[in-house]
N, C-alpha and C positions, 0 to 999 in steps of 0.2 A: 520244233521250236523255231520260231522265225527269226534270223541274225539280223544285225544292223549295225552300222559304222555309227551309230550313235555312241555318245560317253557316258558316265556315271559324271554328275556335278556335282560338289562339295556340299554335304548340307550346311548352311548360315550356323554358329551356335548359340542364338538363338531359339533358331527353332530345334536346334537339338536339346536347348534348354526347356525348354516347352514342353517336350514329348518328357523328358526325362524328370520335370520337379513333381509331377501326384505321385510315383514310387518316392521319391527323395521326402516328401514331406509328408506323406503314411510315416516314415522311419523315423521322420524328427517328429512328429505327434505321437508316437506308440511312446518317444524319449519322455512327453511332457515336455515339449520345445512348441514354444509362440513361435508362428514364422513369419520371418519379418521381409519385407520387401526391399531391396536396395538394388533388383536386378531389370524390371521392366520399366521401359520407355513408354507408360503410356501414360494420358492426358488424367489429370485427378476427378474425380467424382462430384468432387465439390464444385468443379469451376464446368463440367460439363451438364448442360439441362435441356433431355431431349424433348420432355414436356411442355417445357416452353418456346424452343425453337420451333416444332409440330405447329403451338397454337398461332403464334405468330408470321408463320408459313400460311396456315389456312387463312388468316385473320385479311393478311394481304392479299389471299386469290380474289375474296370477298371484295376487298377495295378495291381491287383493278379493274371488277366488273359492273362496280357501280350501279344506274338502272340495269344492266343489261342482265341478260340471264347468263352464268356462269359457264355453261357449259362453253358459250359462242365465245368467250376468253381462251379456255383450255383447250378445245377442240385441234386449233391449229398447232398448239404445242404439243401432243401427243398425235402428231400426225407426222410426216417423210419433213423431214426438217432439213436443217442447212448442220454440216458437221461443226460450224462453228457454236451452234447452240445458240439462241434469243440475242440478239443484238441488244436488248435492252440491259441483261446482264452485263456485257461485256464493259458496255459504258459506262453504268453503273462504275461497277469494280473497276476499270480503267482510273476513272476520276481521283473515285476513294484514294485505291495503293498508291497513283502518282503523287497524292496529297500530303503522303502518310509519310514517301520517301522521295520527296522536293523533286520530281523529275516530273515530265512530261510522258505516257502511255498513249500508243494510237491503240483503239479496239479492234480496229480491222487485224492487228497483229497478235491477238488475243486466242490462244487453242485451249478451248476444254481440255484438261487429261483427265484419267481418273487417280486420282492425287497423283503427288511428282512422283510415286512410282509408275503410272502410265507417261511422263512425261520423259524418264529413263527410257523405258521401253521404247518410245516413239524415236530417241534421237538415237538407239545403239540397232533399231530397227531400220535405220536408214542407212544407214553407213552399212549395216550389212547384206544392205541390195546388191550391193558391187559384185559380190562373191569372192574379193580379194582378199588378203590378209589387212585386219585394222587394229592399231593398237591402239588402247585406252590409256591415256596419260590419268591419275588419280595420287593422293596423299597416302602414307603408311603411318599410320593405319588410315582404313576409312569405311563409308557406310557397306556391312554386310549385303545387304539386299542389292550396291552396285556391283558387287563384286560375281553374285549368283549371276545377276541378268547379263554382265555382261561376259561372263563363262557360259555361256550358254551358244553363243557362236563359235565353232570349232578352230573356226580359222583368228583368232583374235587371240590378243595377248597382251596385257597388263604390265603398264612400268610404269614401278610408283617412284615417290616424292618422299625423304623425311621430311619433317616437319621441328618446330622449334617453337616456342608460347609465343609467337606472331603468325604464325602460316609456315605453307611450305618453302624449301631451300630455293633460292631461285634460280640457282647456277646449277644444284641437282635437277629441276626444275625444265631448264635447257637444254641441258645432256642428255634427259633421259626421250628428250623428242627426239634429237638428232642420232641417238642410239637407234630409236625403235624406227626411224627412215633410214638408217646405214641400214637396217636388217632385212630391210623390202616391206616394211608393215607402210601402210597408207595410215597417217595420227589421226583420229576422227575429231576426239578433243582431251582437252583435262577437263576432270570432274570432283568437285570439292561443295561442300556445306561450310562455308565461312562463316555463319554467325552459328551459335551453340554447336560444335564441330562434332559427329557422332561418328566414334565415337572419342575424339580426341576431347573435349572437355574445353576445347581453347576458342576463343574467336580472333579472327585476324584482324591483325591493324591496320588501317586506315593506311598505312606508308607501304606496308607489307601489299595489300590490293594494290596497289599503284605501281609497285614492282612486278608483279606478277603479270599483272595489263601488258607492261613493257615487255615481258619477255615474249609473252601470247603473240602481241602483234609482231614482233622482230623475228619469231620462227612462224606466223602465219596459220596460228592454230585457236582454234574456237576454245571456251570455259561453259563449260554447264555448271551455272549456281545452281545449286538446290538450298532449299530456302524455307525448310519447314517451319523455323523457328523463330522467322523475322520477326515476329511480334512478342515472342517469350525473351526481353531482354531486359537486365537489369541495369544495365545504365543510364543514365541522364539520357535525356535528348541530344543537349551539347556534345558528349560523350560517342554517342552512338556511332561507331563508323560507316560510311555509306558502303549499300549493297554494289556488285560488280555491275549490273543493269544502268545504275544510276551512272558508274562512272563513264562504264564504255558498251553500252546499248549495242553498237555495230560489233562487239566481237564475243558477244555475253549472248546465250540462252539462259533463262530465267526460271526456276522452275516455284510456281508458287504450289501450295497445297494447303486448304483451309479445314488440315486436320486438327490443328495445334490451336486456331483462332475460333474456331468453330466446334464443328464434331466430325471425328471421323469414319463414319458411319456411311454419310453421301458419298465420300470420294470425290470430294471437288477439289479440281484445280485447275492451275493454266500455265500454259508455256508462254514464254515473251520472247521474240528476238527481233531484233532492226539490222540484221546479220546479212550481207551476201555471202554467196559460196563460187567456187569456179569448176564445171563442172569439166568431164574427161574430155570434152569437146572444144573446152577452152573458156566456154560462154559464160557471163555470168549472170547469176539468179538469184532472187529473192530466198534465202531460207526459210523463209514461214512459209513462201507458195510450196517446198518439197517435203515439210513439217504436217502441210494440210493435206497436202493429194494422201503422205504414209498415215495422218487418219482416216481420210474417207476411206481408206484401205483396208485399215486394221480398226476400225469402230465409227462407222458409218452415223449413225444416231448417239447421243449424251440422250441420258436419262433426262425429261425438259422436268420434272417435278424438284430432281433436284438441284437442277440450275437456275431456277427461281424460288425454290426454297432458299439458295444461299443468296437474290437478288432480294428476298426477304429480308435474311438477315444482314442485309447491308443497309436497312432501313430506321428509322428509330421509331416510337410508338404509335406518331400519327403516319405514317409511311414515308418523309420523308426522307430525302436519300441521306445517309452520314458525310458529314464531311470528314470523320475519322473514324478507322476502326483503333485506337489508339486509348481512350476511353474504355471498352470491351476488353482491350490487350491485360489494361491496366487493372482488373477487376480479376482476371487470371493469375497475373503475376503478384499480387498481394500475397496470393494464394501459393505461390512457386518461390517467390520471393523471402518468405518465413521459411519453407523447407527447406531452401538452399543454406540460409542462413546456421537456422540447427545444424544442418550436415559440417557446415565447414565452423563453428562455433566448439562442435563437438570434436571435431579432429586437433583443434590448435590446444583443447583441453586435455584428451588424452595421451596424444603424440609428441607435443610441443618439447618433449624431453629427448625427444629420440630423431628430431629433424633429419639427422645425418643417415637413419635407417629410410623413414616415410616421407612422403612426400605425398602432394595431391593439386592436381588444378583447379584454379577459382572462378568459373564459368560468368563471364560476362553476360552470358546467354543459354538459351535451350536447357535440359534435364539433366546433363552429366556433367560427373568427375571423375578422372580420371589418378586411384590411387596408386602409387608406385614404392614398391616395397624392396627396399637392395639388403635384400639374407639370403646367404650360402644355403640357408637350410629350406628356404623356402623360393617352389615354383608353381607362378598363378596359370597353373592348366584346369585343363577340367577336373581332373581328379582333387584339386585345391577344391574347385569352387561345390563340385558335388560334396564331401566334406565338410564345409561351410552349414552347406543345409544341411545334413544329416547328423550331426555333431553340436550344431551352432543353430541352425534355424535361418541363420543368413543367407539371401538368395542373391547372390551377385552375378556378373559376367566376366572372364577371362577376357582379357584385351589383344590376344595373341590373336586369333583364328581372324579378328578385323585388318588386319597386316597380310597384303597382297601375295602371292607365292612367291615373286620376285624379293620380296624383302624378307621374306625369310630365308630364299637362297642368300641372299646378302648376309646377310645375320642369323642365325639360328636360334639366337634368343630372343629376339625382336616381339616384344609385348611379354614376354616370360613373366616379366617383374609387375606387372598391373594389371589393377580390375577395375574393369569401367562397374562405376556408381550410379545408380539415379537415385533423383531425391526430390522427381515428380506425384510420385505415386502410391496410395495407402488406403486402407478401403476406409477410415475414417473421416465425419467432417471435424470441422472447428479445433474444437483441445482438443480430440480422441485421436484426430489429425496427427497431433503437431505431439502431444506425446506418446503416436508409434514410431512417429520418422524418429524421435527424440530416442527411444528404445529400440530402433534397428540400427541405430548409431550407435547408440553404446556397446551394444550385441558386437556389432562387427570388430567395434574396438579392441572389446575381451577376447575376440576370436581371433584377432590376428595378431595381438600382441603375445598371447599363450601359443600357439605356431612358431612365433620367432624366437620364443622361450626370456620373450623382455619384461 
């Protein structure tokens, strides 16, 4: 058998939820148990339409080619391309996103990923050229899939941030850079999703970003937004607080991903930075030039059908380019908007007596909520939430396993008491929609008020 100084990596729970709900929900159907979704982060059926994004994909290859014969349009796009993928995209969507969030975008600093999970990838893939130790600055809790990718380099190590219904501590924030450089790590950057925070439930404030900027530059350290859910927000305009990109471009990596606006099927995305870096030589350099050499490296060619697929849909009927994808956003969130609503409608209805036991956040943005439950009797582990299904029908996620190692050496019970909610997702349209979220509500209600015996 061949050895290797390879690890075992934590499976996400997630995907341990994944592998594990067809045994759990055979048991709650053999029960005569509906099962109701309250656990998966994914885009609703209603607001995504692959039939029409296809026709409209093709509808514009047709238009680009005009007299010409279509092949001598396409030809060159499915030929040894530029890693940054069609410049016509890039300007395109340049335009749009700066439009959308009052800033200025140059396209030349524009990188395809394949969504902001390839945009993860490409910035913890760089930082681990060195072969030195790098620690990942990140919030407690925060996204699973940062946590896998960036355990996945041996030499790296993770110090997180609490957090507070504004963003992370900032003075935790601080320390925890200046900790992980007293320890010999080299800080690559902090990494956070400020709007719909996954899986914290919260989005940061506008005062809270501004603090945060201040501490980044004062210790000399990069911010990767991740940004899946810029467009799933339920606040005003007025309201809305500006992305990290908009405020401080030069210290911000941007990570967009038009899974949430779109579909996520193509995988598109892109990274933005206006960023220098100073490298072991002294010198300093553009970030996006060492962002593109670690693509050309790590994915050579973007798929060109569907990088103008999504130059499509950033068109309107007659091909026009958008001056907003804000209108589209808004057509989604009508839709996200009602479920949020039921969810948090139905918690002030059932709960609202027991405030001092429940508690729950009210997402300004993105899919989740985050429930927190303070009974002695009860602990949100897996064993809770498998339960849940098996017993209840309810599919939820434990909010513990998204809390960094380090903060559970901090804490041992850190996420114990909550289950991250979604209340994106139902395989129903229209009413059929609205009353199963309206029914996987009330379910979870019955289910965890009879647990804490209230």
């Amino acid at each position: 058998m061949p050895t290797t100084q390879l690890r075992q990596q934590p499976i996400s729970v997630t995907r341990q939820m994944a592998a594990a709900l067809p045994k759990l929900a055979a048991i709650a159907k053999a029960k005569g148990l509906e099962l109701h979704h309250l656990g998966a982060g994914y885009p609703h059926p209603e607001v995504t339409n692959p039939m029409g994004y296809i026709a409209h994909k093709e509808a514009y290859f047709k238009h680009l080619a005009g007299e010409q014969s279509l092949q001598k349009i396409l030809q060159p796009l499915y030929g040894y391309t530029d890693t940054l993928g069609p410049a016509s995209t890039r300007e395109m969507f340049a335009k749009v996103y700066g439009h959308d969030f009052n800033t200025t975008l140059n396209p030349e600093l524009l990188i395809p990923t394949i969504g902001s999970s390839g945009g993860i990838s490409q910035m913890c893939s760089l930082f681990e050229r060195t072969g030195e130790k790098v620690a990942y600055i990140t919030d407690a809790p925060t996204y699973a899939g940062f946590i896998s990718r960036a355990s996945l380099y041996q030499k790296a190590r993770i110090y997180s941030v609490e957090m507070d219904l504004e963003g992370p501590c900032c003075e935790a924030l601080a320390a925890q850079i200046s900790r992980a450089r007293a320890d010999g790590y080299t800080v690559a950057f902090y990494y956070t999703v400020p709007d719909g925070h996954n899986p914290g439930g919260i989005s940061f404030s506008e005062q809270r970003r501004r603090d945060v900027i201040k501490v980044l530059k004062a210790h000399d350290t990069l911010l990767v937004e991740d940004a899946p859910y810029s467009y799933i927000s339920f606040e005003s305009a007025a309201r809305r607080p500006k992305p990290f990109f908009a405020l401080a471009p030069e210290q911000t990596v941007h990570l967009f991903t038009a899974s949430k606006i779109g579909l996520p099927g193509p995988r598109i995305g892109f990274m933005y930075t206006e960023a220098n870096i100073e490298l072991a030589n002294k010198a300093t350099v553009s970030l996006n030039q060492l962002l593109l050499t670690e693509a050309s490296a790590n994915i050579l060619l973007h798929n060109p059908e569907a990088l103008k697929g999504f130059e499509a849909f950033l068109t309107d009927d007659d091909f026009s380019a958008r001056k907003s994808l804000w209108p589209i956003a808004n057509e989604k969130n009508n839709v996200y908007r009602e479920n949020r609503q039921i969810l948090l409608d139905t918690f002030e209805q059932e709960f609202n007596q027991h405030k001092d036991i429940f508690q729950w956040t009210q997402p300004g943005a993105g899919f989740f909520s985050v429930f927190t439950i303070n009974h002695p009797s009860v602990v949100c582990d897996s064993d809770l939430t498998d339960k849940l299904v098996a017993e209840y029908g309810v599919v939820t996620i434990p909010t513990f396993s998204f809390y960094p190692e380090d903060a559970r050496a901090r804490d041992k019970s850190a996420g114990l008491n909550q289950l991250r909610l979604s209340f994106c997702y139902s395989e129903g349209i229209g009413e059929r929609r609205k009353q199963q979220l309206q029914a996987a509500t009330l379910a979870f209600a019955k289910a965890i008020k009879q647990e804490c015996g209230v």
